[in-house]
N, C-alpha and C positions, 0 to 999 in steps of 0.2 A: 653482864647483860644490860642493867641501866644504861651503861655509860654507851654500850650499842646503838640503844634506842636512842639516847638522846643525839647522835653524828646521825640516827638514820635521818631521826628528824629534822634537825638542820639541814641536811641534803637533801628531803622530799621539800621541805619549807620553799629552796633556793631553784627546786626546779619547777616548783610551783608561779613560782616568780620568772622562770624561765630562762633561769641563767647556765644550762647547762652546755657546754662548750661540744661544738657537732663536729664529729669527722668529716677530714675533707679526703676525705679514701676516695679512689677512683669506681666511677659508676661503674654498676655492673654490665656485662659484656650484650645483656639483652637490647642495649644502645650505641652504637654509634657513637654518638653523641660527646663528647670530651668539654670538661669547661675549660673552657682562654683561662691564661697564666693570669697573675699578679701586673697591673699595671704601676703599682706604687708600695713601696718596702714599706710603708708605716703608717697608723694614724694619730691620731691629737686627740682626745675631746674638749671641746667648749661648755663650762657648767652653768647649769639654771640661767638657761636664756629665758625673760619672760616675754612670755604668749597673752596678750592682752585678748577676754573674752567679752562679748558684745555688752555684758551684764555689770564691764566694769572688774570681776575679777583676774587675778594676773595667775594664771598656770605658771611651771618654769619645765623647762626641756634641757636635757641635755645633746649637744649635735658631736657626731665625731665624722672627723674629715681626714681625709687623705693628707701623705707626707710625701712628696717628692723625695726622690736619690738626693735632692741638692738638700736633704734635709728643712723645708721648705714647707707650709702648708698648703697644697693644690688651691686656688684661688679661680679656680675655671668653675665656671657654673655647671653645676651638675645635677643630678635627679636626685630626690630624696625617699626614702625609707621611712615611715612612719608606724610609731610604735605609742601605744599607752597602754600606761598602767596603771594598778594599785596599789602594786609592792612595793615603790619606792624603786625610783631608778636607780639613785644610789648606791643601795644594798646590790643591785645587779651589776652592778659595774664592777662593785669589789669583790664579786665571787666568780668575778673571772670572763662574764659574757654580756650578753645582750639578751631579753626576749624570745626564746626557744633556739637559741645560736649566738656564734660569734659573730658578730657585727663589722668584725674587719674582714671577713673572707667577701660580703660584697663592698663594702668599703675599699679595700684595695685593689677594686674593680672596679672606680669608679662611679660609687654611689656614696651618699651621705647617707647616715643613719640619724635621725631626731627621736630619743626616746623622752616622752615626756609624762609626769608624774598627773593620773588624773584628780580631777577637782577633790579637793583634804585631804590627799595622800602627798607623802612624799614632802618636796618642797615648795608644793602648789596651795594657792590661797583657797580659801571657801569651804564645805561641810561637803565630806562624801555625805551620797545618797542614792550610791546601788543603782547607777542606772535609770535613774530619774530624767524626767526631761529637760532638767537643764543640763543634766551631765550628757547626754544623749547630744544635745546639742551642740556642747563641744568639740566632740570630736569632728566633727566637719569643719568646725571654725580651724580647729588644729591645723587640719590638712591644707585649707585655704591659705592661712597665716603661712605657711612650710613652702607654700609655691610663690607666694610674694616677698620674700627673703632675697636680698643680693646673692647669696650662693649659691640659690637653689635655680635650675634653669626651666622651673616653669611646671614639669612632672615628679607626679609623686605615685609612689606605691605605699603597702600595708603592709604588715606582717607580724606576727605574735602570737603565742596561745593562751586559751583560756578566756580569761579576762579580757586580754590584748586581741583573742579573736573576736570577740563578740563585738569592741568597742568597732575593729574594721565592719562590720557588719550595719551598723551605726551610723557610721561616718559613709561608708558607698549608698545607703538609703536614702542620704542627705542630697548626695551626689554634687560633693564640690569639684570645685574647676581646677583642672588640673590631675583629680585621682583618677590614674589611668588601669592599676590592677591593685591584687590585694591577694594576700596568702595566708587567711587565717586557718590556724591547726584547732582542733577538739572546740570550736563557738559553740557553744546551745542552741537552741530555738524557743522553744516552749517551756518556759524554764518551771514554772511548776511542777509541768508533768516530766521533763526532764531531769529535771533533782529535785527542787526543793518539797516537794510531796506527791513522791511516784505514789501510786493509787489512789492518793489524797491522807496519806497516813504522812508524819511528819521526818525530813530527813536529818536525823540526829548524830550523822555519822560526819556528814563532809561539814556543812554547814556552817555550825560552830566553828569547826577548821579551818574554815576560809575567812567567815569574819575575825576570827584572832588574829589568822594570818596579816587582813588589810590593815587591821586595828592596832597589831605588832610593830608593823612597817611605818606604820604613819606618826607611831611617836619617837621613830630613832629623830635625833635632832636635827633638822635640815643642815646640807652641807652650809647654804647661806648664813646658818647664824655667825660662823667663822667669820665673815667679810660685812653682816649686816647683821650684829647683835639683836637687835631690835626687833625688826620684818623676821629674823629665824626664829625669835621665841615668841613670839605674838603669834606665828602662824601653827607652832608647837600647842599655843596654850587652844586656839580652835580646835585643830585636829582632836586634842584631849576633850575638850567638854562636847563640839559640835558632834564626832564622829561616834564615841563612847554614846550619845543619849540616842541618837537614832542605832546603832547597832542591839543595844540593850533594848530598847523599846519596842525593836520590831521582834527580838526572839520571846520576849517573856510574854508578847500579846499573843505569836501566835502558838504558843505551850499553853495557854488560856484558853483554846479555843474562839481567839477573837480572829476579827478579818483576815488578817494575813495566813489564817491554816486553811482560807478556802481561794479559788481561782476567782478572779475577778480584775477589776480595774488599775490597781496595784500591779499586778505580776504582766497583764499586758500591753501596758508601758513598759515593762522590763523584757518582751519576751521579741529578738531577733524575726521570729519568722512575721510580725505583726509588718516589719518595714520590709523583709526581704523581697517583694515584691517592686521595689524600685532599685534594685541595682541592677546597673546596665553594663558592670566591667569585670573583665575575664577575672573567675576567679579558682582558686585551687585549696583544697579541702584536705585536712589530713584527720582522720577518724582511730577510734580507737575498739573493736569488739568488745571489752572490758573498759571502756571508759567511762564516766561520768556522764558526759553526753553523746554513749551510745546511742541515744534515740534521736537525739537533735540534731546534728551535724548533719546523718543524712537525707532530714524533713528538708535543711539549708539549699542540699546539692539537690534536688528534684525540683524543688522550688523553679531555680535558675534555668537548670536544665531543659524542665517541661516548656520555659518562657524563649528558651534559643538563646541563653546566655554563655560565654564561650566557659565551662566548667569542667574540671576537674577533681577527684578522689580516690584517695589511696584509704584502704581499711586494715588497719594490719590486729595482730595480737596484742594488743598494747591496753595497761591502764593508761591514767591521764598523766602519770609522770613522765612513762614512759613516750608517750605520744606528744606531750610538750616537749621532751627535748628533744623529738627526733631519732630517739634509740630505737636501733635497728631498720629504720626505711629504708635502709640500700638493699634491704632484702626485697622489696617489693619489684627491683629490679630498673628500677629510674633515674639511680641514685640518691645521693645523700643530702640531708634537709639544706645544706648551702646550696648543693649543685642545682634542687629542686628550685629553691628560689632566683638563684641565678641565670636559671634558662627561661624561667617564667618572667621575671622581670625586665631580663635583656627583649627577651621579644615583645613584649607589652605597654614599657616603661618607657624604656630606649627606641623599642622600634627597629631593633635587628629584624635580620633576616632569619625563620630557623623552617627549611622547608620538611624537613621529618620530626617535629616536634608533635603534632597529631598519630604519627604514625607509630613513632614510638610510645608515648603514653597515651593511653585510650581513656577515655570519659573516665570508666573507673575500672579499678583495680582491689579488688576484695582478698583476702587471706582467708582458706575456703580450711575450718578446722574437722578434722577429723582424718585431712592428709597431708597441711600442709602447703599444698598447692598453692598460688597465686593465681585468680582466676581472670579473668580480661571480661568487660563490659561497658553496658551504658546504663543500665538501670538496677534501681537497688534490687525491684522485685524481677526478679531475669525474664527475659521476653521469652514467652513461649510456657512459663510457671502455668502450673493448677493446682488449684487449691486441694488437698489434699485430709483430711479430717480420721484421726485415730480416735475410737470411742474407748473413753473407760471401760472396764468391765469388771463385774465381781464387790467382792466386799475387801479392805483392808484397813487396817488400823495401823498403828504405830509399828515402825519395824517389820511393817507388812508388806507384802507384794501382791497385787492386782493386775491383769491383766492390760491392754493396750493392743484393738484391733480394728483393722478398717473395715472387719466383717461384722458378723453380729455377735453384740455385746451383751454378756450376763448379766444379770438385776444383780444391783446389790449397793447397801449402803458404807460406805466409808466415815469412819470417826477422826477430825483432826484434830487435837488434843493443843491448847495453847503454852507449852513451853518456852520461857522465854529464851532459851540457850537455841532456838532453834537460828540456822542463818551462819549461828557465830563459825563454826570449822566450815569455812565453804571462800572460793575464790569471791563472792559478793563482798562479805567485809576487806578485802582486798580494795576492790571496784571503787567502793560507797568511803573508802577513806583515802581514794587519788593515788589508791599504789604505793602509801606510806609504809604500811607495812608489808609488802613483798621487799623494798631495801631492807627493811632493818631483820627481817626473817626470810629471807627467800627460800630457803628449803623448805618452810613448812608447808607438811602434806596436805593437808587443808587446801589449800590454792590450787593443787593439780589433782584432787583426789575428793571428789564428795560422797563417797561411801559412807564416813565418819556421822556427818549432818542426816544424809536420810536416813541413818537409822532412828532419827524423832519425829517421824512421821511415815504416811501412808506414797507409796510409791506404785506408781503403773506402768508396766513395760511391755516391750511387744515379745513374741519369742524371737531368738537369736534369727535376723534377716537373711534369706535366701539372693536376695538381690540388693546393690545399693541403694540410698534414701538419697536423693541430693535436694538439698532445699536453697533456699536464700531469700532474705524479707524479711518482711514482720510477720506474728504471730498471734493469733488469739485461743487463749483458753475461756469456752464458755461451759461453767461448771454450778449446774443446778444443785444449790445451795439451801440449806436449814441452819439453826443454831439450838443449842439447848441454851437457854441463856437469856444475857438482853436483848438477843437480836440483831447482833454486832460483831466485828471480829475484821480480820484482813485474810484475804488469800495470798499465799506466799507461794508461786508456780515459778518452779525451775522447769527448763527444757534440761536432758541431760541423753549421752553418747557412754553406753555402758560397754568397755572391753570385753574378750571372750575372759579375761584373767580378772573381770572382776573392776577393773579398776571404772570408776565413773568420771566422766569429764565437763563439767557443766558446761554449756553451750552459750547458754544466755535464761534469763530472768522475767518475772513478772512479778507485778504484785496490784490487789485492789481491795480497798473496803469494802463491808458487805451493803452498809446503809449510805454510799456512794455509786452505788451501781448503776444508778439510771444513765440510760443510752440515748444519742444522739446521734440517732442516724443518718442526720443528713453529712455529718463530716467523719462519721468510721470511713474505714478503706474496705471494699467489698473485691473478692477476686471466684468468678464463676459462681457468686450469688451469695457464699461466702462470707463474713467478718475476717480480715485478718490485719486488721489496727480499728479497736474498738475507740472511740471518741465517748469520754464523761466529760457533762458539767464540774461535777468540783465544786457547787456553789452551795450554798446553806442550805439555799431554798428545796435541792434537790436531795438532799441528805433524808433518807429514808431507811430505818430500820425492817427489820422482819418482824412481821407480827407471828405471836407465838402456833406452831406448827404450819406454816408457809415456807412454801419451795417455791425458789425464784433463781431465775437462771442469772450467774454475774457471769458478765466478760470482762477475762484481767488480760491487758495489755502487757503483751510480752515483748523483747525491747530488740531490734531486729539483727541476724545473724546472718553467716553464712556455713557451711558446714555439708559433710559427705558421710553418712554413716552407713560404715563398710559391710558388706558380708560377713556372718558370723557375729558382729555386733546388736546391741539391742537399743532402740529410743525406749528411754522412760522419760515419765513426768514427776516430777514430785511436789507433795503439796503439805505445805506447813501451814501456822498461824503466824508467825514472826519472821522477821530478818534482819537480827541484831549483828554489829551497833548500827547499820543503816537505816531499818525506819521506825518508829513509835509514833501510838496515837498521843492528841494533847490528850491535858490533862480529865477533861474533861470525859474525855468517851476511856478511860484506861479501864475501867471497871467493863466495860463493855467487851474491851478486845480479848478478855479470860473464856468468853463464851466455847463452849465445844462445837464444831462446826463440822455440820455433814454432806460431806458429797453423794448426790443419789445417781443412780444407772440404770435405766430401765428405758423403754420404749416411751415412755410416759416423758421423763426427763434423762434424754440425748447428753449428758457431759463429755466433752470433746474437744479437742486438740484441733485446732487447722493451722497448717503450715503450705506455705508455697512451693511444690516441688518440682523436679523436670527430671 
């Protein structure tokens, strides 16, 4: 079993990084559509070209180019492909690919690929900094620099997950001359509230992961010190001290309970949706219903959208590893992640002609869980939705079950009891660690079966449905809340799709502190008067406890879905105190979050589920 974990690991690691090599299986029969052949049997790459940034320092890239039949490197000016990272391009080249794909299936179509290692990663000069504004601002220089190159003839596109999407996000806000499209998979928005402290509670699951990840990659040796002793290990000896003091210094402040564990000026600088309001060029979205930035990605696509930007997304069943590499997208019926890029970039890049590309893929495409389905759309929350509100009912405790009805609801108080094992058997710890461990255990029932988990706490369901439920959107639980205690704690609400056999299938997630509850109502999302994406500060200043015996109603933003729960099935809620290993409070408020926490039901205090239905 170790030796499992540790291949799984290395495999989640490398496709974290993006290097997982995509089928180029023929799209499915829902298109027409066919990709053009190979125009060139091979490619080359050119390493650590440097990228001079306006600040003086020197990025390096890698470019790979076309091989002619004459065995010959293509020398015709052509469009480029633009990719950053933080794993070390490197390390991506030797595990086989490129950035959420192989690099030569548009390569030998006639595009160049430049991946380049962002600032203190990889073989690039300077101090990462997470997305800081001077990193922010590179990326536009990148793109700029990539279209004033003698190879390149002029246009450039995007493309990468993750990291790699968000930086496109970045770089289109800038809006350099020359980027003409962009195809970032699983980008964030709001990265706070998208991961780094979903309800404001702290994400101790991915986080650490990703920065060992950066932090891993940036001190393998650059390839340069082979050919430039000197510039390799001088840029090795920054990476070690620059990268190491700001990665270390921003986790131990905010496990301190200092700035970086509350939302503020910090995080948006870092947070995509702050710039996505100036990109002006087509772009395509790949999402993930168990992803990472479940929430973010499709804040990104409505952005665009609402603004008449020419937009695209697919939403499938995917963690983020699965959705970084593109595993399994030819199910959504469009094809597969090269053929996606290759029609999107031939038409937007190049400037083809594709007159059924709108007809065959529509704005968006959702994977609708509870059938399977692949649903066709343009909006996240479906036009023609109404809000829709299940009220608690009854009393429940642990391993208990309570009612769940849109008629009238019985009084009664619920106890949720702070277990820290709560969370752990549940497809979340999946989600909240990037899909690491669905490779190295994919059987375990945990992932497709949450029966296990709620029995640590109190559970409200409807009775078995006479008619379908269809929903799709976001979601809000407002759950009139007490504590026995400090006054403190997190709400932990699962949506869940209960079988006639029993079996539970979580849907999707929330979670929110109690003494972070205050509401901002000018940016929740309201549908028929409605909450159903509640908006918190996050800020210190808002941080308020319950004073002892006060009921105060919290809304925990639940993280958006799509789904069809059948006849004879039941919607429950469930509600815990934790959801380990994805979030803990700092250190600070720990003693706080043991408090017992009770949900009340009565006419007096309404606790209630709203979802989007049709």
């Amino acid at each position: 079993m170790p030796g499992r974990l540790v291949r799984a690991a290395l495999s989640a690691a490398l496709v974290l990084t993006g290097v997982l090599a995509i089928s180029s299986a023929p799209a499915s029969a829902a298109t027409s559509w066919k990709p053009r052949p190979e125009q060139y049997p091979a490619t080359t790459t050119v390493q650590d070209l440097a990228i001079p940034m306006s600040d003086g320092t020197v990025l390096r890239g890698n470019l790979v180019r076309p091989v002619g039949a004459d065995g010959k490197v293509v020398t015709t000016r052509l469009p480029t492909i633009v990719t950053i990272t933080a794993y070390n391009k490197n390390v991506q080249e030797q595990a086989g690919g490129l950035a959420g794909g192989d690099s030569s299936f548009l390569v030998k179509r006639g595009y160049l690929q430049l991946t380049v290692d962002a600032r203190g990663t990889g073989s690039s000069g300077g101090t990462w900094c997470a997305f800081c504004a001077r990193e922010d601002k590179d990326f536009g220089e990148v793109v700029t620099w990539a279209g004033q190159q003698p190879w390149s003839n002029g246009s450039t596109g995007m493309s990468g997950p993750s990291y790699m999407g968000i930086a496109q996000i970045f770089a289109a806000g800038a809006r350099p001359k020359g980027l003409k499209a962009i195809f970032p998979q699983v980008p964030g928005a709001d990265v706070y509230r998208d991961v780094v402290a979903s309800g404001g509670a702290l994400d101790v699951g991915f986080i650490p992961l990703w920065i060992g990840l950066v932090n891993g990659t940036a001190i393998i040796p650059p390839t340069l010190t082979a050919t430039n002793p000197a510039l390799g290990l001088g840029t090795l000896v920054t990476h070690l001290l620059g990268n190491g003091a700001f990665s270390a210094g921003l986790l131990l402040t905010a496990l301190g309970g200092g700035e970086p564990a509350f939302d503020g000026e910090f995080y948006t600088q870092r947070s995509p949706i702050n710039v996505a309001s100036k990109i002006d060029v087509p772009t395509f979205f790949i999402s993930g219903e168990y992803d990472l930035f479940q929430r973010g990605t499709p804040l990104l696509y409505e952005n665009l959208r609402k603004r008449g930007v020419q937009t695209k997304m697919i939403v499938g069943p995917w963690d983020h590893l699965q959705a970084s590499g593109g595993v399994g997208l030819e199910k959504a019926g469009h094809g597969t992640l090269g053929e996606l890029q290759l029609r999107w970039f031939d038409r937007y890049v190049k400037g083809r002609a594709d007159a059924t590309l709108d007809s065959d893929i529509p704005p968006l495409t959702y994977y609708q869980q509870g059938t399977g389905a692949w649903t066709k759309g343009t909006d996240v929350v479906a036009p023609g939705s109404r809000a829709t509100s299940f009220r608690l009912s009854g009393s429940a405790s642990t391993g208990q079950t309570a009612g769940l009805t849109t008629g009238k609801a019985d009084e009664g108080v619920s106890d949720v009891l702070p277990v820290p094992a709560q969370g752990l058997c549940t497809r979340s710890t999946n989600q909240w660690t990037a899909g690491v461990l669905n490779k190295a255990l994919p059987d375990l029932p945990c992932f497709t079966n949450n029966q296990f988990n709620d029995r640590l706490g109190p559970v409200f369901e409807t009775a078995p449905l006479t008619k379908a439920v269809t929903l799709q959107g976001q979601v809000n639980a407002r759950l009139y809340t007490s504590t026995v205690g400090a006054g403190d704690g997190m709400l932990s609400v699962a949506l869940e799709d209960v079988a006639p056999d029993g079996t539970v299938s979580r849907l999707t997630g929330g979670w929110q502190v109690i003494s972070m509850r205050a509401l901002d109502t000018s940016r929740s999302r309201y549908l028929d008067g409605k909450v159903i994406q509640p908006y918190h500060p996050f800020t210190k200043a808002s941080k308020k406890p319950l004073a002892a015996g006060e009921v105060a109603p919290v809304d925990v933003e639940i993280f958006p879905t799509a789904a069809k729960i059948l006849p004879g099935h039941r919607l429950r809620v469930a509600v815990q105190a934790f959801d380990v290993p994805h979030l803990l409070p700092n250190l600070g408020d720990l003693l706080g979050s043991l408090s017992v926490i009770r949900v009340h039901s009565s006419a007096k205090y309404p606790s209630e589920v709203t979802i989007p239905t049709r």
